[in-house]
NUMI-53471 format. One record per residue (C-alpha): residue number from 1; residue in one letter; x, y, z. Coordinates in Angstrom, 1 decimal. Each point is the difference from the previous one (the first is absolute). Layout:
// residues N
+-----+---------+--------+--------+--------+
: num : residuo :     xx :     yy :     zz :
+-----+---------+--------+--------+--------+
: NUM :       a :      X :      Y :      Z :
...
+-----+---------+--------+--------+--------+
//
This chain:
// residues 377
+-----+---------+--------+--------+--------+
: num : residuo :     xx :     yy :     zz :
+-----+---------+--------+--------+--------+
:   1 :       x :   32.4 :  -24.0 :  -21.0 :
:   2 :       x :   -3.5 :   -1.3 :   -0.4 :
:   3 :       x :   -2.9 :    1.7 :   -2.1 :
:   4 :       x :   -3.7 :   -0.3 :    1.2 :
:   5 :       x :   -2.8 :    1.8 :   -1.5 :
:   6 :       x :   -2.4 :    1.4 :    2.2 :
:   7 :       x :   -3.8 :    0.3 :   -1.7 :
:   8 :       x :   -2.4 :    2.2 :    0.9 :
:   9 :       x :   -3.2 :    1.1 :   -1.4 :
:  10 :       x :   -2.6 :    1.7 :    2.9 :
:  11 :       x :    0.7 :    2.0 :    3.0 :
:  12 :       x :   -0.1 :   -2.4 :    2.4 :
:  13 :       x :    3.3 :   -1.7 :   -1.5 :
:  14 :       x :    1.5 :    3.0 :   -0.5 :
:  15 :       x :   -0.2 :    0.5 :    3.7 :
:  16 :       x :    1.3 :   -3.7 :    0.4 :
:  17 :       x :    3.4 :    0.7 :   -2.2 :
:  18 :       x :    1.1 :    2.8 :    1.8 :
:  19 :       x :    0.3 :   -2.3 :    2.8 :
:  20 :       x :    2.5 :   -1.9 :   -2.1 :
:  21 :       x :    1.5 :    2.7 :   -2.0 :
:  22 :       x :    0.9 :    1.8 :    3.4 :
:  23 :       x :    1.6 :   -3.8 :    1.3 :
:  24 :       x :    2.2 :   -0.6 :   -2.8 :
:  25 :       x :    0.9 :    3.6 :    0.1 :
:  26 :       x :    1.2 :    0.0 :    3.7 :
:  27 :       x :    1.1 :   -3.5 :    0.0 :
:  28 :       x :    0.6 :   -2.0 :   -2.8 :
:  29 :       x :    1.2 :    2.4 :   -2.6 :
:  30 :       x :    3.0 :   -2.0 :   -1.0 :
:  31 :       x :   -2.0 :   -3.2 :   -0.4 :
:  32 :       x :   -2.7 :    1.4 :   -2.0 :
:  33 :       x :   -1.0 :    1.7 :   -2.5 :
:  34 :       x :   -3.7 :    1.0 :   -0.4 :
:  35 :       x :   -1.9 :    1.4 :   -2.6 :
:  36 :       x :   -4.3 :    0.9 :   -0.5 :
:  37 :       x :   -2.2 :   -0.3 :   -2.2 :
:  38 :       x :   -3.4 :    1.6 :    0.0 :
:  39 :       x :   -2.5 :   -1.9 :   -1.8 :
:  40 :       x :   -2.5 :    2.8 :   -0.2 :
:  41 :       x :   -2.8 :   -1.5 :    1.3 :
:  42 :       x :   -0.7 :    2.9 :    2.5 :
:  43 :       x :    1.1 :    2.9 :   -2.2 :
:  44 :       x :   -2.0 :    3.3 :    1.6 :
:  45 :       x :    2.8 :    2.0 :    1.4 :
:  46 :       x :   -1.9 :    0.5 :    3.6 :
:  47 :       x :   -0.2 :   -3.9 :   -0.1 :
:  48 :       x :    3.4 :   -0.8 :   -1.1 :
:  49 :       x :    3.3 :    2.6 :   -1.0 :
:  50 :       x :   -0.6 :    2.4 :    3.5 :
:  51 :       x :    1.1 :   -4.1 :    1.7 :
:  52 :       x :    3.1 :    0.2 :   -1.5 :
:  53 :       x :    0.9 :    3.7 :    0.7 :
:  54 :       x :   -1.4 :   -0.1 :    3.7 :
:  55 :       x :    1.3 :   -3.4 :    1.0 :
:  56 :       x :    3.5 :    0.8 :   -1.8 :
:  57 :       x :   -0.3 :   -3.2 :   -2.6 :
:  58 :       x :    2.3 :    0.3 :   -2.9 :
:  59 :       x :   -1.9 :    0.8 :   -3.1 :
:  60 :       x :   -0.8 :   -3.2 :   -1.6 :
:  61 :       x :    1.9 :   -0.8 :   -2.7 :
:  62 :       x :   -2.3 :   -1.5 :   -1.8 :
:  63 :       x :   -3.6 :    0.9 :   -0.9 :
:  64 :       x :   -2.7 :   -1.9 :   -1.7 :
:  65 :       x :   -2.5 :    2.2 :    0.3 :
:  66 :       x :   -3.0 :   -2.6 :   -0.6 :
:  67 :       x :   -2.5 :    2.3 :    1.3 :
:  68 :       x :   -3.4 :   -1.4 :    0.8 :
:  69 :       x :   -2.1 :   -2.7 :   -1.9 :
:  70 :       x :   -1.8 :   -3.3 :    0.9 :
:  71 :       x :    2.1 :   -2.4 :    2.1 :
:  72 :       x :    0.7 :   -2.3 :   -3.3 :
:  73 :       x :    0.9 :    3.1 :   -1.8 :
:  74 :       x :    2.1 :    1.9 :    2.4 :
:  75 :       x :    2.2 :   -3.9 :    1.5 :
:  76 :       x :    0.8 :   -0.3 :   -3.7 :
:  77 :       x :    1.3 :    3.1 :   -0.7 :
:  78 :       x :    2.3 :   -0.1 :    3.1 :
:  79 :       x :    1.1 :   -3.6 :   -0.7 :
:  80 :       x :    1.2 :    0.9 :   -3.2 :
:  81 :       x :    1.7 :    3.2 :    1.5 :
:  82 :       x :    1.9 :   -2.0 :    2.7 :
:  83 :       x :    1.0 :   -2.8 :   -2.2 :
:  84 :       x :    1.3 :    2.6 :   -2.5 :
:  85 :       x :    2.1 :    1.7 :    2.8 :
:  86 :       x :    1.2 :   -3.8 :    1.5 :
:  87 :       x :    1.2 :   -1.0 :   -3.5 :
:  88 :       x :    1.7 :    3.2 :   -0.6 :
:  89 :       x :    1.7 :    0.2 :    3.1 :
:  90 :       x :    1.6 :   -2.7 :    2.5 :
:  91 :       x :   -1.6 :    0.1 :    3.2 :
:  92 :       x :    0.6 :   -2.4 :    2.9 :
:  93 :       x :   -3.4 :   -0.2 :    1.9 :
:  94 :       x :   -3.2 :    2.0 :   -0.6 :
:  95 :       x :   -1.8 :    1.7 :    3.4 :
:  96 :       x :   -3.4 :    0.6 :    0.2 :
:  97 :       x :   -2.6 :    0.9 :    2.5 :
:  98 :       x :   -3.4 :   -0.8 :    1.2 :
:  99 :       x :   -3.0 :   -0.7 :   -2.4 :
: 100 :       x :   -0.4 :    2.2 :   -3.2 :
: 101 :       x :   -0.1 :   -0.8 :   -3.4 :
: 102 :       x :    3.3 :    1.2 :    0.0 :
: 103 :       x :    1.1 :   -3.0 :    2.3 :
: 104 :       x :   -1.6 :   -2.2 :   -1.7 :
: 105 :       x :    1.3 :    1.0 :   -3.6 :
: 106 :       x :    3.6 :    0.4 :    1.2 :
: 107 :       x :   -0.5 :   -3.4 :    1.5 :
: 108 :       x :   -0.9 :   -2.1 :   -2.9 :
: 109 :       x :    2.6 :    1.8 :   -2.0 :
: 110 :       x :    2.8 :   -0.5 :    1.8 :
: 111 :       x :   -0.5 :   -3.3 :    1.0 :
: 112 :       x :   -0.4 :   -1.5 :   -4.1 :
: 113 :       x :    3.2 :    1.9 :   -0.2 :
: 114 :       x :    1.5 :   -1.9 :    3.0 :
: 115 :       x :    0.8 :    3.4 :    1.7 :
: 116 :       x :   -0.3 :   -0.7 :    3.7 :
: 117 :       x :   -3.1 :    1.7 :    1.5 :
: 118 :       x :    0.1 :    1.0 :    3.5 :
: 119 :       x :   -3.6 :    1.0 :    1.7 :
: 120 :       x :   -0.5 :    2.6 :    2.6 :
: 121 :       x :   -3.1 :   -0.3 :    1.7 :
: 122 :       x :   -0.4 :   -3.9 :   -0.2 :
: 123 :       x :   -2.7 :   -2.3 :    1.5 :
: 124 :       x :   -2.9 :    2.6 :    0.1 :
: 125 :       x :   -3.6 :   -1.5 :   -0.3 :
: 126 :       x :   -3.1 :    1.3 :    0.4 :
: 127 :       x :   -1.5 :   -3.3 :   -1.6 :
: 128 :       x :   -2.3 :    2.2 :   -2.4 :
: 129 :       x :    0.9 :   -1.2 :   -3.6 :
: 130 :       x :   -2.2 :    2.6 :   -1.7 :
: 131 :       x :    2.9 :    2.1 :    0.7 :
: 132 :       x :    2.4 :    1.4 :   -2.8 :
: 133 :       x :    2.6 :    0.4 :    3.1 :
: 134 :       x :   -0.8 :   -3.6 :    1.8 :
: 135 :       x :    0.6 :   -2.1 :   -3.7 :
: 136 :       x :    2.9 :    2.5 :   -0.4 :
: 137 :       x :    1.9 :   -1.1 :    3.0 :
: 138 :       x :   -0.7 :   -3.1 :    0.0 :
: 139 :       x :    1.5 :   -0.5 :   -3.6 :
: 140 :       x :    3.1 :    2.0 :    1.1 :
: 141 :       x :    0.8 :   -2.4 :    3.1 :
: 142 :       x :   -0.2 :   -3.1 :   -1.9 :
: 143 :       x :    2.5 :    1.5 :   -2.5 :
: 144 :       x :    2.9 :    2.1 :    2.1 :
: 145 :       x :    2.8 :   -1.0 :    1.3 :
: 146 :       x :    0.2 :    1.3 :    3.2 :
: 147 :       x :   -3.8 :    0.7 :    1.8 :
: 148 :       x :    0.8 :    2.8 :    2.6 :
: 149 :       x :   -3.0 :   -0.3 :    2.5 :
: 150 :       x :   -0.6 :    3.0 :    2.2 :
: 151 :       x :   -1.9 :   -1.6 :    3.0 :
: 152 :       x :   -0.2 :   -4.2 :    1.2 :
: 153 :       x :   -3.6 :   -0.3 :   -1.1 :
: 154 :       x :    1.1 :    1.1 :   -3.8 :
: 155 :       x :    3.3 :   -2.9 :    0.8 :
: 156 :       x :   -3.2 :   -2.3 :    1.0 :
: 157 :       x :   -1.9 :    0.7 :   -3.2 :
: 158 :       x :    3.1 :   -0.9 :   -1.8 :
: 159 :       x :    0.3 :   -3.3 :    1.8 :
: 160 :       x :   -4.1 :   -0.9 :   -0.3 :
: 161 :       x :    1.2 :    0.6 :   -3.9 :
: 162 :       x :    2.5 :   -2.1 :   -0.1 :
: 163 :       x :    2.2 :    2.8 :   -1.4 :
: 164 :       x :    2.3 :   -0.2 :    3.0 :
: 165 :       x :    0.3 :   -3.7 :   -0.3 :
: 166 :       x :    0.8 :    0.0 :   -3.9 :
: 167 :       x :    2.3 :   -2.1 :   -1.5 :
: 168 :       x :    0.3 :    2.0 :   -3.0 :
: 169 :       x :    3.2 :    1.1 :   -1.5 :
: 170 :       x :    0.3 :    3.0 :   -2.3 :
: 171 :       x :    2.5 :    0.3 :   -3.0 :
: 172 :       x :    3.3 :    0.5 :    2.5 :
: 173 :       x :   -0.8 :   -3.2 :    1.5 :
: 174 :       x :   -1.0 :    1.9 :    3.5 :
: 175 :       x :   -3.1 :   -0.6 :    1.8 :
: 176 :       x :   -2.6 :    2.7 :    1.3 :
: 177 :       x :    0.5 :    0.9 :    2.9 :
: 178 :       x :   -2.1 :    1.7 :    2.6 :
: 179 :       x :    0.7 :    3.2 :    2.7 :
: 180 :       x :   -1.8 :    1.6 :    2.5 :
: 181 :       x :    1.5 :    3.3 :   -0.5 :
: 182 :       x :   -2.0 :    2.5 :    1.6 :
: 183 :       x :   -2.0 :    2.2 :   -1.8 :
: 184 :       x :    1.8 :    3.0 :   -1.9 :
: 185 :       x :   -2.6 :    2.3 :    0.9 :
: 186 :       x :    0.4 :   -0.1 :    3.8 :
: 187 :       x :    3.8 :    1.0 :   -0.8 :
: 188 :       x :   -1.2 :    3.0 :   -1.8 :
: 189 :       x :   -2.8 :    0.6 :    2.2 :
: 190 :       x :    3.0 :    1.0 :    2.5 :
: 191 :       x :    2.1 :    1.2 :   -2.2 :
: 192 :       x :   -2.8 :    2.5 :   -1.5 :
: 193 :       x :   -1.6 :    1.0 :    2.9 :
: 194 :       x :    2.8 :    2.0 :    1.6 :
: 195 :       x :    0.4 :    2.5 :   -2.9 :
: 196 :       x :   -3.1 :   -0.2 :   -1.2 :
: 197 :       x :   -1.3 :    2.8 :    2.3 :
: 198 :       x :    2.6 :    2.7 :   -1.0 :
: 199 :       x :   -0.4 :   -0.9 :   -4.0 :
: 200 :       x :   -4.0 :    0.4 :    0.2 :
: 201 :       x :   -2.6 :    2.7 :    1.3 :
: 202 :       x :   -3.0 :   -1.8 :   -0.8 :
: 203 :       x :   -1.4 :   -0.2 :    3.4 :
: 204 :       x :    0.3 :    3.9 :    0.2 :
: 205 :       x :   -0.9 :    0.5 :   -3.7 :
: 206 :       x :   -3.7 :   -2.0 :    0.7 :
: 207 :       x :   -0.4 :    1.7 :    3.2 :
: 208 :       x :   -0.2 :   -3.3 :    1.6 :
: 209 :       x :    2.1 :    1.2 :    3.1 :
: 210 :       x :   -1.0 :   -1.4 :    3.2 :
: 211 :       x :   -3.1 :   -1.1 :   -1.7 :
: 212 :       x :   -1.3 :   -3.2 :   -0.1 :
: 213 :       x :   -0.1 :   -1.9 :   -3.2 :
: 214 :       x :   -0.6 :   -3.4 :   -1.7 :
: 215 :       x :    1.8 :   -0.2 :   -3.4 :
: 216 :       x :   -1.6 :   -2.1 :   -2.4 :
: 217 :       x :    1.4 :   -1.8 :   -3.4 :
: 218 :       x :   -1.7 :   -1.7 :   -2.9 :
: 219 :       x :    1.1 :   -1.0 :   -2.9 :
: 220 :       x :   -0.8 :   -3.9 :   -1.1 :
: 221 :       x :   -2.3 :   -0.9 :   -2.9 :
: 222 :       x :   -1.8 :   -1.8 :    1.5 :
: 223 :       x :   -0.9 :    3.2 :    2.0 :
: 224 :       x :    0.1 :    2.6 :   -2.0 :
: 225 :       x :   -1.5 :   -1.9 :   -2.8 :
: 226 :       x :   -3.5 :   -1.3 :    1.5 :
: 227 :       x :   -2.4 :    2.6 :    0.5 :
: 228 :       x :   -1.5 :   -1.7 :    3.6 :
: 229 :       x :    3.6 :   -0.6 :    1.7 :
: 230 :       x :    1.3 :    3.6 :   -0.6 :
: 231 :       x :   -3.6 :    1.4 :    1.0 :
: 232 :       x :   -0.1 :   -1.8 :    3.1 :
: 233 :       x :    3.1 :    0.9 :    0.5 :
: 234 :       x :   -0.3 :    3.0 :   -0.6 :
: 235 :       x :   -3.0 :    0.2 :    2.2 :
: 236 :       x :    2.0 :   -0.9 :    3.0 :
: 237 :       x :    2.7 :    2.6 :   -0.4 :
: 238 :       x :   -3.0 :    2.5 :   -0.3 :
: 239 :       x :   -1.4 :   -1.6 :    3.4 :
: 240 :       x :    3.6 :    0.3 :    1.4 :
: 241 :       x :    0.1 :    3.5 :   -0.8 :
: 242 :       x :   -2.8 :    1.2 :    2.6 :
: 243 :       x :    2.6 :   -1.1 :    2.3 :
: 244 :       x :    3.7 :    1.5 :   -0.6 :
: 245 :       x :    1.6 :    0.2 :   -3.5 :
: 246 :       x :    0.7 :   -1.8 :   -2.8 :
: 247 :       x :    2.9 :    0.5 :   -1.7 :
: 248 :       x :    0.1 :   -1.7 :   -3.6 :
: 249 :       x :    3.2 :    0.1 :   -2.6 :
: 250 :       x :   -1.9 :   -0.6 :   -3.2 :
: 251 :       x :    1.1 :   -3.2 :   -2.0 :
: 252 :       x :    0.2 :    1.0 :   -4.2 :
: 253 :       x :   -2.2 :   -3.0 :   -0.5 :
: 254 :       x :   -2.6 :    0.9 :    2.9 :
: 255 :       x :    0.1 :    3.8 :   -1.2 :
: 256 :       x :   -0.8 :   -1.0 :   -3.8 :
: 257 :       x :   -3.1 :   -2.8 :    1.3 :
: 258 :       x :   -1.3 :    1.8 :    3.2 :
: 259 :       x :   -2.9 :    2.1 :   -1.5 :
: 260 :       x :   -1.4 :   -2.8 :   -2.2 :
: 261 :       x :    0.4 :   -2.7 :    2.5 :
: 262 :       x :   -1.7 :    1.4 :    3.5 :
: 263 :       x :   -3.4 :    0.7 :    0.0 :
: 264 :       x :   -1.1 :    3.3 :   -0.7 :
: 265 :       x :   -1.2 :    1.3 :    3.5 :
: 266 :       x :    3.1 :   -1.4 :    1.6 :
: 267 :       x :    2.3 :    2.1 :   -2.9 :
: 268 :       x :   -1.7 :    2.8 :    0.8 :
: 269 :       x :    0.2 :   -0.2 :    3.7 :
: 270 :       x :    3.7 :   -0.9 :   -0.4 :
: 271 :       x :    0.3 :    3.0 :   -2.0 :
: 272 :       x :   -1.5 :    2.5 :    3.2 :
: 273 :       x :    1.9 :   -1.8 :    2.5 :
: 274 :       x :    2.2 :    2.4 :    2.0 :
: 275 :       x :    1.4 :   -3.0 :    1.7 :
: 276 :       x :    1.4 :   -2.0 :   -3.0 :
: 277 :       x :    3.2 :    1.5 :   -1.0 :
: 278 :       x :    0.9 :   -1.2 :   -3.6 :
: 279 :       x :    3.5 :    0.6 :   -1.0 :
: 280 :       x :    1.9 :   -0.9 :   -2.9 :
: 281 :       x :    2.0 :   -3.5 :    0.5 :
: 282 :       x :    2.2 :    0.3 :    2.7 :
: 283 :       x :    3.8 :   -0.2 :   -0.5 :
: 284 :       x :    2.3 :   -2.7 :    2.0 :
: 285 :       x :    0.8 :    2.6 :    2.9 :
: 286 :       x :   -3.3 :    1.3 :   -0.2 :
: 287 :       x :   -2.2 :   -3.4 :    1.0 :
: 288 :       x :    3.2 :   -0.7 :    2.6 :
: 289 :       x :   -1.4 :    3.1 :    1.8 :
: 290 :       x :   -3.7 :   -0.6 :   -1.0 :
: 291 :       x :    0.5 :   -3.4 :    1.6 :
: 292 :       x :    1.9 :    0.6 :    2.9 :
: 293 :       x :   -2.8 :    2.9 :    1.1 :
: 294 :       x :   -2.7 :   -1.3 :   -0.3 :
: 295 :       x :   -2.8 :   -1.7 :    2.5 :
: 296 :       x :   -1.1 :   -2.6 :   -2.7 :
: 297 :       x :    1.0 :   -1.6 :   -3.5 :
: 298 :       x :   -2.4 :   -1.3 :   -2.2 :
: 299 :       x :    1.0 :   -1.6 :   -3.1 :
: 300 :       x :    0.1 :   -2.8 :   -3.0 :
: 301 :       x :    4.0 :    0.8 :   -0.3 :
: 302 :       x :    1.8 :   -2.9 :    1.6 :
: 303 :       x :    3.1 :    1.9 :    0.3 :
: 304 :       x :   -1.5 :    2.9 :    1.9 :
: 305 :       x :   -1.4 :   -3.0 :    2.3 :
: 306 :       x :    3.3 :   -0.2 :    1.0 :
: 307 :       x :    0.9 :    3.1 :    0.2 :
: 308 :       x :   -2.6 :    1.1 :    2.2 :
: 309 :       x :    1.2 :   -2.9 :    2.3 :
: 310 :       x :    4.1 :    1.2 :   -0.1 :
: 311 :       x :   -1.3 :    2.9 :    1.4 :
: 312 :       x :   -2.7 :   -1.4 :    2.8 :
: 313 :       x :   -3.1 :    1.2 :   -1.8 :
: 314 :       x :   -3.0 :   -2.4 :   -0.3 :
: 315 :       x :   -1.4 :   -0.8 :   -3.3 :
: 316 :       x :   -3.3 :   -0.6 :   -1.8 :
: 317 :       x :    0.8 :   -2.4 :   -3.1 :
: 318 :       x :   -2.6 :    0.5 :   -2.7 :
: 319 :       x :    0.4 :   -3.3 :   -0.9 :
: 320 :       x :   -2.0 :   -3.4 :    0.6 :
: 321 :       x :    3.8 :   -1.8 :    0.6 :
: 322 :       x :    3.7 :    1.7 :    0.5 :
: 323 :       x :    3.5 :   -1.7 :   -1.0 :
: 324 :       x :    0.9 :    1.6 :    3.7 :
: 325 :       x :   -1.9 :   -2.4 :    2.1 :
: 326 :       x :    2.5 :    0.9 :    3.1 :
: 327 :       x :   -1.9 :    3.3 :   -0.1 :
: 328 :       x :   -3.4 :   -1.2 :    0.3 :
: 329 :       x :    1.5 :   -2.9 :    2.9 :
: 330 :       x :    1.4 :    2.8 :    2.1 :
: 331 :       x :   -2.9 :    2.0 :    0.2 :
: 332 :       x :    1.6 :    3.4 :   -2.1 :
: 333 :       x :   -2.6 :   -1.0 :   -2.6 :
: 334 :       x :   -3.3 :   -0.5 :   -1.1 :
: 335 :       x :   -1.2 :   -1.4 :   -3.3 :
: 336 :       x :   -3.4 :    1.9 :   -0.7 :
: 337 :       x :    0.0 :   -0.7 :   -4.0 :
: 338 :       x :   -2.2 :    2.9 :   -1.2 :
: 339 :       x :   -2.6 :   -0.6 :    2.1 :
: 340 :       x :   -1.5 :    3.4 :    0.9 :
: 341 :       x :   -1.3 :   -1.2 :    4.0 :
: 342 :       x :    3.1 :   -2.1 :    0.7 :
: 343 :       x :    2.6 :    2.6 :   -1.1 :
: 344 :       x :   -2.1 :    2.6 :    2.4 :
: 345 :       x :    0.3 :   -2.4 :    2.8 :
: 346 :       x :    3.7 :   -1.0 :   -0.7 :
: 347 :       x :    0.7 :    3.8 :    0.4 :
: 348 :       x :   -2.0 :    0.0 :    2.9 :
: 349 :       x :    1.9 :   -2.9 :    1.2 :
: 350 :       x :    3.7 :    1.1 :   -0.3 :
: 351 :       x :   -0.3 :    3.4 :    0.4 :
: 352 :       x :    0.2 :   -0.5 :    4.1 :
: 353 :       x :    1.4 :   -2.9 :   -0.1 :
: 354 :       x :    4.0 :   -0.7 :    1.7 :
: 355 :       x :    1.0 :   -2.1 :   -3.0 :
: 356 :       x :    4.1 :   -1.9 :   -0.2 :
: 357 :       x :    2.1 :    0.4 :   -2.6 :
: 358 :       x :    2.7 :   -2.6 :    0.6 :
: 359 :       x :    2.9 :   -0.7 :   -2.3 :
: 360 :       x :   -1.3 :   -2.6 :   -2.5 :
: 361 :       x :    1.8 :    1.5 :   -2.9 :
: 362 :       x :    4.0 :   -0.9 :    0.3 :
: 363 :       x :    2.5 :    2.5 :    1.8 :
: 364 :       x :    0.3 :    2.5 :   -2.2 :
: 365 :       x :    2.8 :   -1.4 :   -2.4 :
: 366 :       x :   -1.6 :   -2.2 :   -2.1 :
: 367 :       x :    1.3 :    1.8 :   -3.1 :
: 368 :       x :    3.4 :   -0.5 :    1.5 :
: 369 :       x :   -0.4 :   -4.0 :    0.4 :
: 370 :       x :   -2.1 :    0.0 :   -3.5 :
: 371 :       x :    3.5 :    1.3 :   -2.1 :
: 372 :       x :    2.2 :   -2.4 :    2.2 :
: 373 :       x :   -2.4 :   -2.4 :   -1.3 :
: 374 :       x :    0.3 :    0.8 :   -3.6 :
: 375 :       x :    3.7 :    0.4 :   -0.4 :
: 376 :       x :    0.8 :   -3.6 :    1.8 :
: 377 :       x :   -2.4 :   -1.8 :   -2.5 :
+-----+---------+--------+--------+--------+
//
């Protein structure tokens, strides 16, 4: 019986884990044993513990509880958390997920332990180094053992790299080696989406009911944290508005900066629109319905650019660049930035538009080939 310990730290990896948590579970439960720890790093209860009771996640058994802090700050504090729990305990391979400071501290302690580290959501670029998410990533592929890549053009970007080509050998005298798994998130795109209906009302509870909607998400700094990006942002949702709904699930850190960092008139027109609908942030089953209703999604979240592709709705990516450049390719997307004319005209654009959502993400059993992985290294 092997050990592995999966880290998590933010609600998009929580989402990841049950992907694994429900493989080993139904498949591999004599071959492995898992266990979680919860670094912390998302720690508001709407953000975070409602994952774990909705998704049916074991509570972690672990918790660092690092809270927020400057990146410096906060990767320190989980490093030392991690490395605690490593040294205290024998594992047999560390899993981690996507691109958070949790990633990248679980990373960097595991591997100066010589604890294999084995990456879900390997390869992704968006070639934008001022991001915390794009140096995180990039750190964590050159140090695990395993890359998992979810799509060929992440496999590519490990190749351009080099990573796929290394000749480096880690403490057990194995090489890394690279899988196109398939991306976890498609398998619980399906899996979620046929009870997510009976567990959630929101639909009926907003009134959205045969009612035509574009659900919007915002939550990167880079955003929220300069005053002319969230205004003209802003400004476009409030020029979306004349035409059908906008339906909003508040981000913590959008809530706590919106009314410093728009411009007053456009605060105060947000605050008399009928059209925007602000609700508090939206649980897992909650944006599965929000996404699979409505017309249009606009957002900086590259998971919900997924999302809103697993269910064949067009997106409007809030960002100059996207790790999900099969998106863009096909059509399903548009990269506006936050560009107030071009994000009007991208909703002009795909809200008529006959867009194809092929499958570019695996089969649906990704997590399945991901744990076969693991337990023959």
């Amino acid at each position: 019986m092997k050990r592995i310990l999966n880290i998590v730290g933010a609600r998009p990896q929580i989402i990841k884990a049950a992907a694994l948590t429900r493989a080993v579970k139904e498949r591999f439960a004599s071959a492995l044993e898992e266990r979680i720890l919860h670094t912390g790093q998302h720690y508001d209860s709407n953000m975070s513990a409602v994952f774990f009771d909705e998704l049916g996640i074991p509570k972690p058994h672990y918790q660092l509880a690092v809270g927020s802090g400057s990146h410096g700050a906060q990767t320190a504090k989980m490093i030392s958390g991690i490395e605690e729990v490593l040294l205290r305990e024998h594992f047999d391979g560390v899993v981690v997920y996507g691109d958070t400071n949790s990633t990248l501290a679980a990373s960097v302690a595991s591997a100066k332990l010589h604890v294999p580290v084995f990456h879900v959501e390997a390869g992704l670029r968006s070639f934008n180094m001022t991001m915390p998410e794009e140096q995180n990533r990039i750190v964590c592929d050159h140090l695990a053992n395993i890359c998992f890549a979810p799509t060929a053009t992440a496999m590519e970007n490990l190749r351009h790299e080099g990573i796929a080509d290394s000749q480096a050998l880690f403490a057990d005298g194995k090489g890394r080696k690279v899988v196109n798994s398939g991306d976890v998130m498609y398998d619980n795109s399906l899996y979620y989406a046929k009870i997510s209906a009976s567990r959630c009302d929101i639909i009926e509870r907003l009134e959205l009911k045969n009612t035509p909607f574009v659900l919007a998400t915002i939550h990167r700094d880079y955003n929220t944290d300069n005053p002319d990006r969230l205004t003209s942002i802003f400004s476009a949702l409030l020029a979306i508005a004349r035409q059908t709904r906008v339906v909003l699930p508040l981000h913590p850190r959008t809530a706590k900066l919106l009314e410093q960092n728009i411009d007053s008139q456009v605060y105060n027109a947000l605050k008399a629109a009928e059209n925007v609908l602000i609700v508090p942030p939206a649980s897992f089953f909650e944006i599965i319905e929000l996404e699979r209703q409505a017309q249009v999604v606009l957002t900086d979240s590259g998971g919900v650019q997924k999302e809103a592709f697993f269910y064949g709705r067009p997106c409007i990516i809030l960002r100059p660049e996207t790790e999900w450049v099969e998106i863009i390719a096909h059509g399903a997307g548009i990269l506006a930035d936050a560009d107030t004319r071009r994000i009007i005209e991208a909703y002009s654009t795909l809200v008529g538009k006959q867009v194809q959502f092929p499958p570019l993400f695996g089969d649906g059993h990704a997590a399945e080939r991901i744990v076969q992985e693991i337990i023959n290294y």
